[in-house]
N, C-alpha and C positions, 0 to 999 in steps of 0.2 A: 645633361646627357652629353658625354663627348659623341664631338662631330665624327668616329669613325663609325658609330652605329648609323648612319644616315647611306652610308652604303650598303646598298641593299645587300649584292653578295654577300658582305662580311656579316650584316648581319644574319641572313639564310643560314648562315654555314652555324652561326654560334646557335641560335635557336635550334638548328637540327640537332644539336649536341643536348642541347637541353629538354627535347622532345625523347630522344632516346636515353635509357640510362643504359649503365655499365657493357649488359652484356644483350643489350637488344632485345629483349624478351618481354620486360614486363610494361608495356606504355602506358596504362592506365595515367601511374602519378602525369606522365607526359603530356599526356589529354590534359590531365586539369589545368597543367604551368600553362597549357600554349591557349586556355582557356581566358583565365587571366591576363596573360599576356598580351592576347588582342583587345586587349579593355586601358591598355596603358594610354597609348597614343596612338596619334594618325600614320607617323609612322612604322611601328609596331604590328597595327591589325592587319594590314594583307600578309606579309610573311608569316607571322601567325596563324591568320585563319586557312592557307593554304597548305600548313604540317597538320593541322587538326583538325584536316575532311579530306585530306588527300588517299586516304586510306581507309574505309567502311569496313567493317565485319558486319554490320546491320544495316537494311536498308530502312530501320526504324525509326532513327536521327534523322533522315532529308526527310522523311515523310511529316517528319514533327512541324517544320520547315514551310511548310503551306498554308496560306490562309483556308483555315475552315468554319463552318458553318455546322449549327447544332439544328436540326429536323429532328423530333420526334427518338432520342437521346442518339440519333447516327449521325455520324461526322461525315459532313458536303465540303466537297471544294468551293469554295466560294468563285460565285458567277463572275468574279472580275477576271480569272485568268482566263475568261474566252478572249478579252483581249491581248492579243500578243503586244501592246504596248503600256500595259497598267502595271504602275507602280509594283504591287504587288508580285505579278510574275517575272518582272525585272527583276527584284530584290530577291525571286527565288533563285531564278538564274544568277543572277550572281556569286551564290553559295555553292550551288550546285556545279558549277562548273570548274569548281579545283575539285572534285571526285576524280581521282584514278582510276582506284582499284576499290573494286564492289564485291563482297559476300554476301549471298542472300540463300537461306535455308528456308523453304516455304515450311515445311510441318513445325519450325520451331517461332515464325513469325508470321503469326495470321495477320491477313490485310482484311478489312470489309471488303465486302464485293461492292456495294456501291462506290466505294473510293473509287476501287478499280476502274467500272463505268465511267466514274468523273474524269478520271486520267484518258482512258480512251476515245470519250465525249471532247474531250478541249484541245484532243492530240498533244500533248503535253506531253516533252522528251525529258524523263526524269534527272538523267547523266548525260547532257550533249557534250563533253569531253572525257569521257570514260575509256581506258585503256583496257583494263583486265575486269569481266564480269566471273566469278562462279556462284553458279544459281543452280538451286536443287527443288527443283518442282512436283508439289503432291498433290493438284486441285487443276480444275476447267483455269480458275479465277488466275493460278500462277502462271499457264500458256497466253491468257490475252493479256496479261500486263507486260510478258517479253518482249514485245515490243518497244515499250516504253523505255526499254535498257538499250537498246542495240544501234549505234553511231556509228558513222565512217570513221572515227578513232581506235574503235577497237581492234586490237593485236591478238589477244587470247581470251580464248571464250569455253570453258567449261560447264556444261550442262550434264545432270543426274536426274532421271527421270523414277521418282517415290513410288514405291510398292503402295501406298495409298491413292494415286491417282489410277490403278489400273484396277483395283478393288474399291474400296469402298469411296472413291470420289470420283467413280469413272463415268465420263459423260456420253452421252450414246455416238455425239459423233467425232471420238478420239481418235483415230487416224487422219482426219481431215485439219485437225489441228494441234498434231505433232505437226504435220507434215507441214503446214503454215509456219511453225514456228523454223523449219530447215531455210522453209523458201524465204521468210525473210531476213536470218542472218545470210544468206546466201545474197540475197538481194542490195544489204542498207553497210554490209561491213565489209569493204573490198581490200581492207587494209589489215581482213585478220591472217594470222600467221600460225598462231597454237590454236588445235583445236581438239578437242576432247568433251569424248557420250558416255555417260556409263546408263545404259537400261538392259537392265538383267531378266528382262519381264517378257515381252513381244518384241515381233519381229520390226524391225525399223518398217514404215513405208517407206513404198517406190518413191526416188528422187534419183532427178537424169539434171547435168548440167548442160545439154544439149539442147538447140533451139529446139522449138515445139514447129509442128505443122506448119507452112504458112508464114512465119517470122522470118523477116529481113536481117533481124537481129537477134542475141539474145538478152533481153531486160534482167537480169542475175548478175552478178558482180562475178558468180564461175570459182570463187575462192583461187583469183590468181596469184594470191601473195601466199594462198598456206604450203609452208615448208614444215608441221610437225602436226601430224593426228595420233589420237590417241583412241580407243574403241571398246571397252567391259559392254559383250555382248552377248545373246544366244546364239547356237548355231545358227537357227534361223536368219539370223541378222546377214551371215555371212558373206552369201554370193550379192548381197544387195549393197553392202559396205566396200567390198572389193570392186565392183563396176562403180562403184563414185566415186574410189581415191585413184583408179584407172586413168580418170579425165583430168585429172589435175599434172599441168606442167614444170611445177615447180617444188611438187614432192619429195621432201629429204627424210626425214622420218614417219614410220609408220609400226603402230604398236596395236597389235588385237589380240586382247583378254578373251577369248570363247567359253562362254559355261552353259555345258550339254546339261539338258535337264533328262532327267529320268524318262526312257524308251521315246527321247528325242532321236528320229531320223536326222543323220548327217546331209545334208543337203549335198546335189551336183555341183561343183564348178568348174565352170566353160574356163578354156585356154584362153589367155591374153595374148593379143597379137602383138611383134617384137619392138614395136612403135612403144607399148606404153611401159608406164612405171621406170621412165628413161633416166629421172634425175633423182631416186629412190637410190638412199645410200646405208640406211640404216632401218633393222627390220629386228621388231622385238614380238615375237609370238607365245600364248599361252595358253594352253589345251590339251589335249589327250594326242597321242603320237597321229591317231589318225586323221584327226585335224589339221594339225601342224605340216604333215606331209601332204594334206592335199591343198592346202595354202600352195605352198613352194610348186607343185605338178601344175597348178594353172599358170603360175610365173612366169614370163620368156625366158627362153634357151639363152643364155650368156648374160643375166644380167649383171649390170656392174654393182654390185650390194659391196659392200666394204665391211659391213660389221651386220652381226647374226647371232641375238640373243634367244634362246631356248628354254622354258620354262614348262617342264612334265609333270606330271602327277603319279604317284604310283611305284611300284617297283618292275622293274623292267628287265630282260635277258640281252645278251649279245646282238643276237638278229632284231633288236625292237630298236634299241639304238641307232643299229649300223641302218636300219631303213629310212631311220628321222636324216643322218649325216646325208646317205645317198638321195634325198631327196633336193636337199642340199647342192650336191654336188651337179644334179641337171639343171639345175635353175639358176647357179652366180658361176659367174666367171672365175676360173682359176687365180687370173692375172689380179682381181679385184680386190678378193675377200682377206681384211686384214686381222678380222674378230671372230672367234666362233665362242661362247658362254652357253652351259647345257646346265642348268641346277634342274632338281626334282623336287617335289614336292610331298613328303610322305608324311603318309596321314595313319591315326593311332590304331585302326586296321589293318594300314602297312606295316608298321616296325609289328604287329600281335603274330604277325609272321615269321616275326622272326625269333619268337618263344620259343624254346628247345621244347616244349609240348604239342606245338602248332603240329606239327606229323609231315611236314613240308621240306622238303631237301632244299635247303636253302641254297646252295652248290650252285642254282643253276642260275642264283643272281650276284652270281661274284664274275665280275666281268672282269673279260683280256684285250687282248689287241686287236681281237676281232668286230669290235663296238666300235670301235674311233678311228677303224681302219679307212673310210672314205677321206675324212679329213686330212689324209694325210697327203691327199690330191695337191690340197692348199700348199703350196710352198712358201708363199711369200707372209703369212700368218704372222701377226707381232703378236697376240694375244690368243690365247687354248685356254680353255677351262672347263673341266667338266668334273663340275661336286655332285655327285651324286646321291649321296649319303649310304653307298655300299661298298666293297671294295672292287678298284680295278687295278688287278694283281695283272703288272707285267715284265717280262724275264730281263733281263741285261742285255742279251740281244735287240733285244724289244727298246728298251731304251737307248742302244746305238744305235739303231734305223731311227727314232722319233728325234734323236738332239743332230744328226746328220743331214735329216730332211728340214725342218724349220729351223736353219742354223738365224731366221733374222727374229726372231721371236724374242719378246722383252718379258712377256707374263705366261711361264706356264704351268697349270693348277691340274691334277689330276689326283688329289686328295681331297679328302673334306676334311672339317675340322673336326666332325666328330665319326670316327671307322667305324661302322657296325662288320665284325667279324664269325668268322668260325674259326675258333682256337686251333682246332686240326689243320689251317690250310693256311699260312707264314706268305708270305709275297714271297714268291720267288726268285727277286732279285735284291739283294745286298746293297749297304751303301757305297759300294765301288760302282754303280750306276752312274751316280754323282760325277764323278769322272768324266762321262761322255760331254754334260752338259758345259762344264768349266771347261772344257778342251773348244767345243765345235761353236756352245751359244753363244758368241762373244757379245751382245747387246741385251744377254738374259740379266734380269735385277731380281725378279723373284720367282721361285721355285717350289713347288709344290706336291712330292710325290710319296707313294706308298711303298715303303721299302723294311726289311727286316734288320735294324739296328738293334736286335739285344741279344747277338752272342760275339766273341772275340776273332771268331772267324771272317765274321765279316767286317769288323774294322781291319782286322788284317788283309782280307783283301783288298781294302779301299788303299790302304796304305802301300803294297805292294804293285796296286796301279799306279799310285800317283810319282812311285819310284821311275815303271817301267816309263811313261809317259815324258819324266824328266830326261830319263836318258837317253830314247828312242826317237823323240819328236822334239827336237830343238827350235823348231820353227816358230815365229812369234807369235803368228795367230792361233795356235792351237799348244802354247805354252802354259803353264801354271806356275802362279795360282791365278785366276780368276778375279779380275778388279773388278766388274761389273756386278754378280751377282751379289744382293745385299740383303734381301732374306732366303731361310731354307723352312721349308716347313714339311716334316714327315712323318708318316704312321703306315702301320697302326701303333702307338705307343706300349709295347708290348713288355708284360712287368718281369721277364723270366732275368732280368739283369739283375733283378734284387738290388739296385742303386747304388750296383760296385762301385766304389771312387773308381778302381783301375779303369774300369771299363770306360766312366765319365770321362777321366782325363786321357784316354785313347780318342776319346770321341770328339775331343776337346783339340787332339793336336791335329788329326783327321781333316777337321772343319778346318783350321786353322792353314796347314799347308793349299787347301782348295781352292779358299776364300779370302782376298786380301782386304776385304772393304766388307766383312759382313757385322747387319748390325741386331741382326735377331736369327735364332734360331730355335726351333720350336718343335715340339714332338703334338702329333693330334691327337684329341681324344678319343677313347676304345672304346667301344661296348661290343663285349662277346657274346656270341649266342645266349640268349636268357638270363645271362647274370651281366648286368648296370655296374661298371664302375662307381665308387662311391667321389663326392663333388673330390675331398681331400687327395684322394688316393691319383686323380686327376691333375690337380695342383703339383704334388706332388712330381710328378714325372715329367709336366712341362716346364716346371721351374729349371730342373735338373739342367737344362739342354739350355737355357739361359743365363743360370748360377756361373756357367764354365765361360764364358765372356766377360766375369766382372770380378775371375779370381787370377792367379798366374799362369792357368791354363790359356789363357785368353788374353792377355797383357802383348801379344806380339799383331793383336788384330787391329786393325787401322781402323776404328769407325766411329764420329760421334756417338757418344752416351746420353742417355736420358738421365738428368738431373734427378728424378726423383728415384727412378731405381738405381744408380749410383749411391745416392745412401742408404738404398732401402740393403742392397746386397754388401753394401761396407760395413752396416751396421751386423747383418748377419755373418758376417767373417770374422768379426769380432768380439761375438760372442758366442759363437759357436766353430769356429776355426772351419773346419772342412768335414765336420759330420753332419752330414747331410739329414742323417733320419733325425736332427733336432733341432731343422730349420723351424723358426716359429711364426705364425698368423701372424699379419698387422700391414694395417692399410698404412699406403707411401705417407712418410710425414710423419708417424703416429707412434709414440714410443710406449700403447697398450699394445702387450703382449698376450697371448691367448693360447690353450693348448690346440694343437694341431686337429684334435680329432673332436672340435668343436664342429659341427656341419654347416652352419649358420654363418659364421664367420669366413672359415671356408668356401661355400659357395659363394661370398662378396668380394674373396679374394681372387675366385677364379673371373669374375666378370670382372675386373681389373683389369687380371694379364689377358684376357681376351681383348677386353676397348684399346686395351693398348698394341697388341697383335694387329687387330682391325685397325688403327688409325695408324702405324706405321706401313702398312702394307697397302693402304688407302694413299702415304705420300709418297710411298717408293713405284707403284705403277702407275697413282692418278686415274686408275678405274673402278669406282665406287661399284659398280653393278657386279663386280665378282664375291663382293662380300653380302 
């Protein structure tokens, strides 16, 4: 064996190569090498057995790991680990203490309940160096073995409390031991930082980190290290969740899933005095508007929240929005908020809405600038996004007051990627909109808005702005074209263009005078009232608006290329010149060809240009949460 394996680092570093393969995903073979591995030498087996238990998905293996004893065909802890200095409990602890990170899913890994006993009988710390636990609990038997996980090592602690513990494994006195289980991670882990419930079931019990009666002190550890909770609750839970992350000093994120159960009463909640929630910087809510807004109404007057994720249900008007934004606007500070993110959630009741047989004037959910009018408070905003999955049609006006007002803004999204429209009602502002944004955004990268690019007029107006603006505004900060902004993404992709080359290669030099650095550009997808674009017919029209960057329309635009579609669109120009309606199917790389109005193929081409939309838009803002 050369002597550079005798350093440990060096070797660490080569074994962790050989534990993981290529693309990190599959460990299995990994576990076996590092198996092996620790059977070579003396030197060998600790870095070894350190990759190959540093990481559990099962707490099945360390349990294997115990001396046990056969009674009556049930497996006993053998009576020697009452001593905390026998062999045997040494040699557990020694395995068990390169455990990090622990999965444990109770309904899929039954324990006996005597083990359990025995564990709790010998006080017996199953992970005394354990960093990350998620544990999913559905039995009395998985609350009293919690314990037996929970260390002053642990950072992040993830518990899910099983629809089978509240039915049919429920023990008569189940509140008393949840709430054991609060008080002692509260108690034994001062050192956790992540924390995260999801029980979708009953209402959390009462739990105060405040001394009790009588106390000089308080005996709780108070979770002074946690900076990130996480909460999938009922209403019920709610006012009792809110007064415990109130008392914590060092709170930076805070995220509450709320799921109202049918002719659940919304509960009161009491005002927070302007003391608390002081170092709360980031707030992810998700709920029905009514929820959400009386979240933010119990909040302090000015808090300093920095970022404010929104996730609805539903379809929604004008005034249901503008109420969530104004709820908003009384509760964070103007000076603070640099995030606002609004997505909805529609569900196949909702879009049945919007069947042209439904009898429902759809009209009244095509939202204007009356919905996102509070936000506009925000000035200092680097990031706006609100997908809604409807349209929010707003004029040219409308969009020089919004690129004027958040001139520091880097990400703003007020599209989705797929429009659900009414054919009768066109957005009424043009892609000379565009304009505003290239003039005032100067730190915009990507862009995202609903606008009417499928007649000649309105590239002519865009065109005849970016004239006037040339010649009227010479100033440099509100000069053209635009180096900053590096995607455009807009709809509704509307098919009345008939896929005129002219029209493309207008639209082509359009982008092109705006945009000096763009490196995608994308049209969304339609669905109009009751009639579904088909997947192709989709493909189709977003390609179009990305074809014109990789032919001579697009040859004067400054932006890395992606490799694979580099050949995918050289290969189409060269066998198809510039007729569009006979671009053909075929995944990047791939020189099978296929007809167009194959569906199948089709839809695997549109999940393509979407993962690749999502992952450039992913590294052009570096905010995952908008997609």
């Amino acid at each position: 064996m050369h002597r550079a394996l005798a350093i440990t680092e060096l070797l660490t570093h080569i074994l962790r190569d050989v534990y993981n393969d290529d693309e990190g995903l599959n460990l299995r073979p990994g576990i076996k090498d590092m198996a092996r591995i620790s059977q070579v030498c003396k030197t060998f087996r600790d870095p070894a057995l350190d990759l190959l238990w540093r990481n559990l998905d099962s707490l099945l293996p360390l349990l294997r790991v115990l001396p046990l004893e056969e009674h009556s065909d049930k497996a006993r802890l053998s009576k020697v680990l009452a001593d905390l200095k026998s062999t045997e409990r040494q040699c557990y602890i020694s395995i068990s203490n390169r455990v990090r990170t622990l999965s444990f899913s109770e309904p899929h890994e039954p324990i006996p309940r005597n083990l359990i006993n025995d564990i709790i009988e010998y006080n017996l710390l199953l992970t005394p160096r354990i960093d990350v636990l998620h544990f999913r609990i559905s039995s009395e038997a998985g609350l009293r073995l919690l314990p037996a996980l929970i260390t002053p090592e642990l950072t992040d602690i993830s518990l899910s409390f099983d629809e089978n513990l509240y039915i049919f494994n429920r023990p008569l006195d189940l509140g008393d031991l949840i709430k054991s289980v609060y008080t002692t991670i509260f108690r034994c882990a001062p050192k956790l930082v992540h924390f995260s419930v999801v029980d979708l079931y009953e209402a959390l019990p009462l739990l105060s980190l405040t001394k009790a009666p009588g106390q000089d002190h308080m005996d709780i550890a108070c979770l002074q290290s946690l900076t990130h909770a996480v909460f999938y609750i009922t209403a019920a839970s709610l006012p009792q969740v809110l007064e415990l992350m109130s008392q914590l000093r060092k709170l930076e994120d805070l995220t509450i899933q709320v799921c109202e159960k049918p002719f659940e009463e919304i509960p009161h909640l009491s005002s927070f005095a302007s003391e608390t929630f002081g170092s709360l910087k980031n707030v992810a809510f998700d709920g029905s508007l009514d929820i959400i807004s009386r979240i933010f109404s119990a909040f302090p007057i000015n808090s300093f929240i920095q970022s404010v994720i929104l996730r609805m249900h539903g379809l929604y008007t004008n005034a249901d929005i503008a109420l969530v934004l104004s709820a908003v606007v009384a509760a964070v500070s103007k000076e603070s908020l640099r995030k606002i993110i609004i997505t909805s959630v529609l569900s196949t009741s909702d879009l049945a809405r919007w069947d042209a047989d439904s009898g429902i004037d759809t009209r009244q959910f095509i939202l204007d600038i009356h919905a996102i009018e509070p936000a506009l408070q925000f000035r200092n905003l680097e990031i706006f996004s609100a997908c809604l999955g409807v349209p929010l049609y707003l004029t040219d006006k409308d969009h020089l007051r919004i690129a004027q007002t958040w001139r520091s803004v880097q990400l703003l999204y007020m599209s989705s990627i797929v429009q659900r429209v009414v054919l009768a009602h066109k957005p009424p502002a043009s892609i000379a909109s565009l304009v505003h944004y290239a003039r005032y955004c100067r730190r915009l990268k990507a862009l995202g808005l609903c606008l009417d690019a499928s007649t000649k007029a309105s590239v002519d107006a865009c065109m005849q702005a970016v004239d006037t603006c040339e010649e009227y505004v010479p100033e440099e900060n509100h000069s053209l074209p635009s180096s900053s902004i590096q995607m455009v993404e807009f709809g509704p992709s509307w098919l009345e263009c008939n896929f005129d080359p002219g029209h493309i290669n207008s639209l082509a030099m359009a982008f092109t005078r705006l945009f000096s650095n763009l490196a995608a550009c994308r049209a969304c997808r339609t669905e109009e009232l009751g009639v579904p674009q088909a997947a192709w017919t989709w493909m189709k029209v977003q390609t179009l608006y990305e074809y014109i960057l990789f032919t001579d329309q697009g040859c004067n635009v400054n932006t890395p290329r992606s490799a694979w579609k580099l050949r995918l669109f050289s290969k189409w120009t060269s066998d198809y010149g510039k007729d569009y309606e006979k671009v053909a199917l075929a995944a990047p790389g791939s020189s099978v060809e296929v007809d167009f109005d194959d569906d199948q193929n089709a839809e695997a081409f549109n999940q393509i240009m979407y993962k690749t939309a999502r992952d450039e838009l992913a590294k052009i803002s570096k905010e995952h949460e908008v997609m």
